[in-house]
C-alpha positions, 0 to 999 in steps of 0.5 A, spaced: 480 224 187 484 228 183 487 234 184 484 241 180 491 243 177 488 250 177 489 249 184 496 249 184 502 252 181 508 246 184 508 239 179 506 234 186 504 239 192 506 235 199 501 232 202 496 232 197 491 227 196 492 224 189 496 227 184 494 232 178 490 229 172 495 228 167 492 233 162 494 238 167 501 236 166 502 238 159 508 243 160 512 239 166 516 235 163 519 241 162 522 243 168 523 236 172 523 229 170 520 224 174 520 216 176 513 213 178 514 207 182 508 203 184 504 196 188 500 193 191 505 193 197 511 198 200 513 198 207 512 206 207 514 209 214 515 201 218 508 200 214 505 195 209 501 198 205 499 199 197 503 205 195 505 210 188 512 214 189 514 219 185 521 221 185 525 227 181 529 225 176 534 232 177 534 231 185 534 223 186 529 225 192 522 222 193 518 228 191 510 226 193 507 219 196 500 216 194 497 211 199 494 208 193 496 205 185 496 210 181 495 208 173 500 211 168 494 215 165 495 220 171 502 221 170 504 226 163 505 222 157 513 219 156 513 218 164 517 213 168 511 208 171 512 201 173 506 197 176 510 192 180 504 189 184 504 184 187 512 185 189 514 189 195 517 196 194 522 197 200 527 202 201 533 201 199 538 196 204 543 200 208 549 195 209 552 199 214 559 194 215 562 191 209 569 191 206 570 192 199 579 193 200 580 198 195 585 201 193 591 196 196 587 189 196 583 190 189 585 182 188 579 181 194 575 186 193 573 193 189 568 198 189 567 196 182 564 189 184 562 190 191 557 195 189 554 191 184 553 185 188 551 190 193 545 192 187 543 185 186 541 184 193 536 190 194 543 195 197 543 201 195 548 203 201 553 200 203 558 203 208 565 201 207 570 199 213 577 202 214 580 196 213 583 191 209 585 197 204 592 200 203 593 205 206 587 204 211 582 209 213 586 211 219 588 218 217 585 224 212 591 222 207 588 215 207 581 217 206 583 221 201 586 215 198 580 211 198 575 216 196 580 218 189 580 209 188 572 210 187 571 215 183 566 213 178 566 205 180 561 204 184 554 202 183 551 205 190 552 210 195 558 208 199 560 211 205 566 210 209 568 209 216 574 212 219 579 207 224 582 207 231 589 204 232 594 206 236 597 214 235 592 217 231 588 221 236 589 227 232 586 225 226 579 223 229 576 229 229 578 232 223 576 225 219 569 227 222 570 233 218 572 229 212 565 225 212 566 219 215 561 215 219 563 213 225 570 209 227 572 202 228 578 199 233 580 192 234 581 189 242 585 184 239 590 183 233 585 185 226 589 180 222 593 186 217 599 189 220 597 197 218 591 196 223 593 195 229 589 193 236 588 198 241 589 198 248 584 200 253 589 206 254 588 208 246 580 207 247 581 212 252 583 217 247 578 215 242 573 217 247 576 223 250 577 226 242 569 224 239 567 225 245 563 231 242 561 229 235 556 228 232 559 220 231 559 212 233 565 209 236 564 202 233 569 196 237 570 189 234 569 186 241 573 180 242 579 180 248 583 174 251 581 173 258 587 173 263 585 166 264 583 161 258 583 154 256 586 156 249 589 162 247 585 162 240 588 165 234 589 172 232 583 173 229 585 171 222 591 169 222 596 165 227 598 158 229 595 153 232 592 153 240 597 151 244 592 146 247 587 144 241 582 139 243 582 135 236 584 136 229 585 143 226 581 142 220 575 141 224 570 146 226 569 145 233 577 145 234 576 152 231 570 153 236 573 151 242 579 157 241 574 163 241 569 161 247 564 166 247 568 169 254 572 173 248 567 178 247 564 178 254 570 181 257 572 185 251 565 189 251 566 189 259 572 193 258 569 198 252 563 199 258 569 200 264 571 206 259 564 209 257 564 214 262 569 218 259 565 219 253 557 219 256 554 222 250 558 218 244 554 213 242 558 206 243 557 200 238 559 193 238 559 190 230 557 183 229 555 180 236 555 172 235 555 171 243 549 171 247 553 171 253 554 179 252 547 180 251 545 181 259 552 185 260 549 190 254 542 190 257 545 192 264 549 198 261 543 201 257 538 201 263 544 205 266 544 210 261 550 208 257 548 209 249 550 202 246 548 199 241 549 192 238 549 189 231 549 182 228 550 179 222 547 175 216 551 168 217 550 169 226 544 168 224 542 163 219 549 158 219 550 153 225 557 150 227 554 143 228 552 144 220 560 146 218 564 141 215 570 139 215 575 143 211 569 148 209 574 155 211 568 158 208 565 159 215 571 162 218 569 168 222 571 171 227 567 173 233 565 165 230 559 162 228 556 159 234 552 153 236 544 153 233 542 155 240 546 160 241 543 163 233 536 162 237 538 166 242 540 172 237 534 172 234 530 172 240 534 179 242 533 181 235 526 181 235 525 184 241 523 192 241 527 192 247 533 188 245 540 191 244 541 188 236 538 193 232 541 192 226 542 187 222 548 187 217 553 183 211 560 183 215 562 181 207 569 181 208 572 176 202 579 174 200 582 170 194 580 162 195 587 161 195 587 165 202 581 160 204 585 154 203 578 150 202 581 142 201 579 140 193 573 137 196 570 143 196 573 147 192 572 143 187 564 146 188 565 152 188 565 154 181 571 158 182 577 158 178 582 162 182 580 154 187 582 150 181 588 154 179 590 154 186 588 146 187 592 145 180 598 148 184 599 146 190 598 140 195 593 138 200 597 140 206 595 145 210 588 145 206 581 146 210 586 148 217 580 153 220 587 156 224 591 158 218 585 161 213 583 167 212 577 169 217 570 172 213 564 170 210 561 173 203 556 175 203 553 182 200 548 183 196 545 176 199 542 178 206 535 180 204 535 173 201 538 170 207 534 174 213 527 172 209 529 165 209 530 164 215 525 168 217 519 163 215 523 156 215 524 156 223 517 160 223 518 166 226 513 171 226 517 176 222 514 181 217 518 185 212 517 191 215 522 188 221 527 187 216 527 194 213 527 197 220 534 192 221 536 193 214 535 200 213 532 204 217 536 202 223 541 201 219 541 209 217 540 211 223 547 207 226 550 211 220 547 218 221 543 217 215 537 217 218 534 224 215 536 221 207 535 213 207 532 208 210 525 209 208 520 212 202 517 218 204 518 225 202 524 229 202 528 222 202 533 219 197 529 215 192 532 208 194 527 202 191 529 195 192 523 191 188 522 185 192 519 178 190 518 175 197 515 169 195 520 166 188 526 162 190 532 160 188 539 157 188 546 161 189 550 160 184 556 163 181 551 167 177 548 170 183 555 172 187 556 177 183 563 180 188 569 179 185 571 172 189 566 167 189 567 164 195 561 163 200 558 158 205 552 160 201 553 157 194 548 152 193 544 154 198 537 155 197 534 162 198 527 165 199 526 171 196 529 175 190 530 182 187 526 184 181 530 191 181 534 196 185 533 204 183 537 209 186 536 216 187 529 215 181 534 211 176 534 203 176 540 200 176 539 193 176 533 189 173 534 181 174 531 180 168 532 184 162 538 188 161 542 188 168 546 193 169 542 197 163 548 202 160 553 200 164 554 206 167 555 207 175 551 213 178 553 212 185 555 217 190 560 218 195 556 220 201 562 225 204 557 231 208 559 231 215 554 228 220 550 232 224 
């Protein structure tokens, strides 16, 4: 039924039944501009159903919602208006842990091209981390910094992360003030020497300093136990174990040196400390070991606010899959064995779990970095691998010890997730990954009142998601600047047609790309609340 325009003043009141005839909108085009987004399906407030959503041009706000598909004739003439039945309009993903290293490390990452690999996958907001970049975002200075090197690069919403690190306390609170999303420290070394780790006494000051914030305090939990059978590596680089138990090239050796007893006793001291600030919310960034999953069960049910995050690769890559040499896989917490994955999914899909989020982790480097031995670099399809095989030897090629520790992987994840989800036959829908990938996600980061879902009053972020389409990656489809992932040559189910943001399409798989060219992205700097 349509609404009499005679009835009301405003374009499309909210709620409202259905919107004006289109011949009651002859003058409206002259006080906004709209973008009407259609289908037979959208996940609108965690359910599936058949939807219409406007969104304002001027604003970039959701402006009216139909719980129906309403034809192109309802809308004045010269709208906006896509029918993408049967694809799925989601909410834009929120990838709440990515690395783009810019400024300081622009040869591994930049907003430039992070931000549009972020778009090609359903990503309409990532929050960058505080580190690899130089300077790192551990005081005011350095923030500002980074937030002058994204000045008009970025092809998404970015928001940043502040860093804890050893002496600067002080720059917590006004860093809050500045807009950032939460903070991050490392119980173990980062693997860059501008990010140190903290000490439990570091910790304690972090804590005491936010304790009345409107802020997440985020740990990377890994710690050597007093007693190991190896000392592991130092996070990303190092020598050898002192006892390795086979060759350093093989992945069970770099296993065997980062036992899950590395995170267990890290999230045991972060939960010692929790008391200092018992309304902080806490959390833990990549979980890979279900060993710690009882000790964060135990400490929620005790009233302590932590939460955990899991990524991607935790849950799709097994170490008895991992080749010898493929330093791709390198990460660390590290991938773990099929059992130990399954075990992740079971917490994640758990309402009561203490996993709420899935996240990228996407934390490249040059393929020089990844050492890949040339019988798999010669597979990637990466120059800089071919450049870097042409000058140099084998020697030291495929050492799991010396490479670089991270996976790529932004602007895949949704692809990833569903896969995984029907190739093990799990009963997952896609209003599950929405509320790990973006409305949890949102809320991890203070966005929970602007994305994360389609309603009115949110940021028009639209990922157009074809959940039945598969396709193979490639180079094509690793838009990040260094293409070099465990994924390539993957099949994956699930492909998105395109990505609006803020009413704006910026992305489309087929047709004109990137359109004109030009990023719209905004830096997200308001102080949460």
């Amino acid at each position: 039924m349509a609404l009499d325009p005679s009835t009301s003043r405003l374009p499309y009141p909210s709620p409202a039944p259905s919107p004006p005839l289109g011949n009651g909108f002859s003058t409206m085009s002259s006080y906004t501009r709209i973008t009407v987004l259609a289908s037979s399906r959208a996940v609108l407030e965690g359910k599936l159903t058949a939807a219409t959503i406007v969104i304002s041009q001027d604003t970039g706000k959701v402006t009216s919602v139909f719980h129906s598909v309403l034809p192109a004739s309802d809308f004045p003439p010269g709208t906006t208006y896509a029918d993408h039945s049967p694809h799925i309009l989601l909410p834009g993903l929120v990838d709440a842990h990515v690395h783009l290293n810019e400024p300081g490390r622009t040869e591994w990452e930049g907003f430039w091209t992070g931000t549009r690999a972020a778009a090609f996958g359903g990503v309409t907001t990532v929050i960058d981390m505080p580190l690899n970049a130089i300077p790192p975002t551990t005081t005011v200075a350095g923030l500002k910094e980074k937030v002058q090197a994204a000045q008009g690069k970025c092809w998404v919403d970015v928001g940043f992360y502040g860093g804890i690190v050893p002496g600067n306390a002080s720059e917590l609170r006004p860093l809050v003030q500045e807009g950032v999303r939460g903070f991050k420290g490392f119980l173990v070394d980062s693997g860059v020497p501008e990010f140190p780790a903290v000490s439990s006494t570091d910790i304690a000051l972090a804590m005491a300093a936010l304790a009345d914030e409107p802020t997440t305090l985020m740990f990377h939990a890994e710690m050597i136990p007093p007693v190991a059978d190896s000392v592991g590596d130092d996070v990303q680089w190092s020598l050898a174990p002192l006892a390795p138990i086979g060759p350093l090239n093989e992945y069970a050796t770099f296993l065997a040196s980062r036992p899950s007893s590395f995170e267990t006793y890290a999230i045991a001291e972060i939960l010692s400390l929790a008391h200092i600030a018992p309304k902080l919310p806490l959390h833990i960034v990549h979980l890979s070991a279900i060993e710690a999953i009882p000790l964060l069960r135990e400490a929620i049910a005790n009233g302590v606010k932590i939460t955990a995050e899991t990524c991607f690769h935790y849950l799709s890559l097994a170490a008895e899959n991992v080749r010898d040499g493929d330093t791709r896989h390198k990460c660390c917490p590290p991938i773990r064995s099929k059992s130990n994955q399954d075990g992740l999914w079971e917490e994640l899909m758990d309402e009561d779990g203490c996993i709420k989020t899935v996240v990228s982790d996407h934390s490249p480097c040059t393929p020089t970095l990844k050492l890949l031995p040339s019988n798999i670099a010669d597979h990637t399809g990466s120059s800089h691998a071919h450049e870097d095989i042409a000058d140099r030897d084998e020697e030291g090629k495929g050492n799991f010890f010396s490479a670089w520790g991270g996976v790529s992987s932004v602007g895949l994840g949704l692809s990833i997730l569903w896969t995984e989800a029907h190739r093990n036959g799990r009963d997952i829908t896609i209003e599950d990954v929405v509320k790990w990938c973006s409305r949890n996600t949102a809320t991890q980061v203070g966005l929970e009142h602007q994305k994360g879902d389609l309603t009115v009053g949110f940021d028009g972020d639209v990922c157009v998601f074809d959940d039945e389409t598969e396709f193979e990656v490639g180079v094509e489809e690793m838009l990040f600047r260094n293409k070099c992932s465990p994924y390539q040559g993957k099949r994956l189910r699930g492909v998105i047609k395109e990505t609006w943001l803020g009413g704006r399409r910026v992305w489309e798989r087929e047709g004109q790309g990137f359109g004109d060219g030009k990023p719209r992205g905004k830096l997200l700097l308001e102080r949460r609340t």
